[in-house]
C-alpha positions in Angstrom: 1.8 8.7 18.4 2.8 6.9 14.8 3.6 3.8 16.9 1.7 3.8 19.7 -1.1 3.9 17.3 1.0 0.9 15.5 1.6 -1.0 18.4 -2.1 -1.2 19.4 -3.6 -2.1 16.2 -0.9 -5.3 15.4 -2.0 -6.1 19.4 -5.0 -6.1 18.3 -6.5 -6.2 14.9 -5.3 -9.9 13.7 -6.6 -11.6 17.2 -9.6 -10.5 16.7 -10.3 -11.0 12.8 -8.9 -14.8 13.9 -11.5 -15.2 16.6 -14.4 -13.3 15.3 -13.9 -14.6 11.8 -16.3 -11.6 10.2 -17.9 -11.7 7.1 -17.4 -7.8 6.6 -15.5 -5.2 8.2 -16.5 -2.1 8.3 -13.5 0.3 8.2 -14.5 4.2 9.2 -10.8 5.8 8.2 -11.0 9.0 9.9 -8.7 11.8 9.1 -9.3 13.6 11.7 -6.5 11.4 13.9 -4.1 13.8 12.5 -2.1 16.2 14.5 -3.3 19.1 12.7 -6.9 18.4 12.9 -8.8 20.5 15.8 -11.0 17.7 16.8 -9.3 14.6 16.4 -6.2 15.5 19.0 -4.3 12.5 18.4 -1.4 13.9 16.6 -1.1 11.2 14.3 1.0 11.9 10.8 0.3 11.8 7.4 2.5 8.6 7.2 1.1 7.3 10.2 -2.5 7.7 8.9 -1.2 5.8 5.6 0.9 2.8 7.2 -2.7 2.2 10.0 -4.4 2.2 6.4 -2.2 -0.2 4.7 -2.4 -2.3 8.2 -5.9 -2.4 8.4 -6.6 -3.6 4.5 -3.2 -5.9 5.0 -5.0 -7.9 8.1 -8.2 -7.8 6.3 -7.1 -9.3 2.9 -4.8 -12.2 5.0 -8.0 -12.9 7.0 -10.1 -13.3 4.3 -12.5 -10.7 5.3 -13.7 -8.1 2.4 -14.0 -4.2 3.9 -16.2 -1.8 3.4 -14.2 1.1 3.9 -15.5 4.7 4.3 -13.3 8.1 4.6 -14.3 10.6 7.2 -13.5 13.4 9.2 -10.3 15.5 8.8 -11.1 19.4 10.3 -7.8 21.0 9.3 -7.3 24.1 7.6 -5.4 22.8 4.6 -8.0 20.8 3.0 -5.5 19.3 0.1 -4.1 17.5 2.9 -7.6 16.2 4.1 -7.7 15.0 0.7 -4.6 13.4 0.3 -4.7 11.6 4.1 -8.2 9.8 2.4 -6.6 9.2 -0.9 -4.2 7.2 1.0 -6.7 4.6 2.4 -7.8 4.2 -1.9 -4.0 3.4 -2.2 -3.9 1.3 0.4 -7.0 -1.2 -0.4 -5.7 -1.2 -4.3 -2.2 -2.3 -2.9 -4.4 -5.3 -1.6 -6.9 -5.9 -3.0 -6.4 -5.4 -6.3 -4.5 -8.6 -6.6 -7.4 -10.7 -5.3 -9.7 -8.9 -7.7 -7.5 -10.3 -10.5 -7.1 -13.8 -8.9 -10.6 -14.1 -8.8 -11.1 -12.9 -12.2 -9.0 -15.0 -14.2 -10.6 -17.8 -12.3 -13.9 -17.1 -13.7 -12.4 -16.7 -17.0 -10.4 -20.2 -16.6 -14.1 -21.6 -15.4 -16.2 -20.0 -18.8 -13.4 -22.0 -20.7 -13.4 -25.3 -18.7 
């Protein structure tokens, strides 16, 4: 399911952030893909959920278009593991987005100098 999952989202994802050109995404990363979730059903795994993260905020940052990214869902029993299949998708925009943050900063400190 990892790459079928994969496979549709790189089909996907950067086509249409090249034609649609948005000035926001909204990002709903649900937990509740994973294969011990009794709603979701689509048996996806913790890496799985992690690496569609890290795709997701990867396309968004090379486009150009900020996220607005929410956590939801995840109906397991084992609710550390709710915790840490959102936690991932707070990795995953730090990994890049952070940089950005401090490219843009140190511009605006270069500019108060000029």
């Amino acid at each position: 399911r990892d790459v079928y999952n994969r496979q549709v989202l790189r089909d996907t994802l950067p086509a249409l952030l090249r034609e649609q050109r948005p000035d926001l995404v909204l990002y709903n990363a649900g937990a509740d893909v994973s294969g011990d979730d009794s709603l979701g059903r689509m048996a996806l795994t913790d890496e799985g959920i992690a690496a569609r993260d890290r795709f997701v905020m990867a396309c968004c940052a090379e486009a150009g278009a900020p996220v607005a990214a929410a956590i939801g869902g995840g109906y397991s029993e084992d609710h550390s593991r709710i915790v840490e299949r959102h936690v991932a998708l707070h990795r995953a925009a730090a990994e890049y987005w952070a940089p950005l943050a401090a490219a843009a900063e140190a511009r605006r400190a270069a500019a108060r100098r000029a």
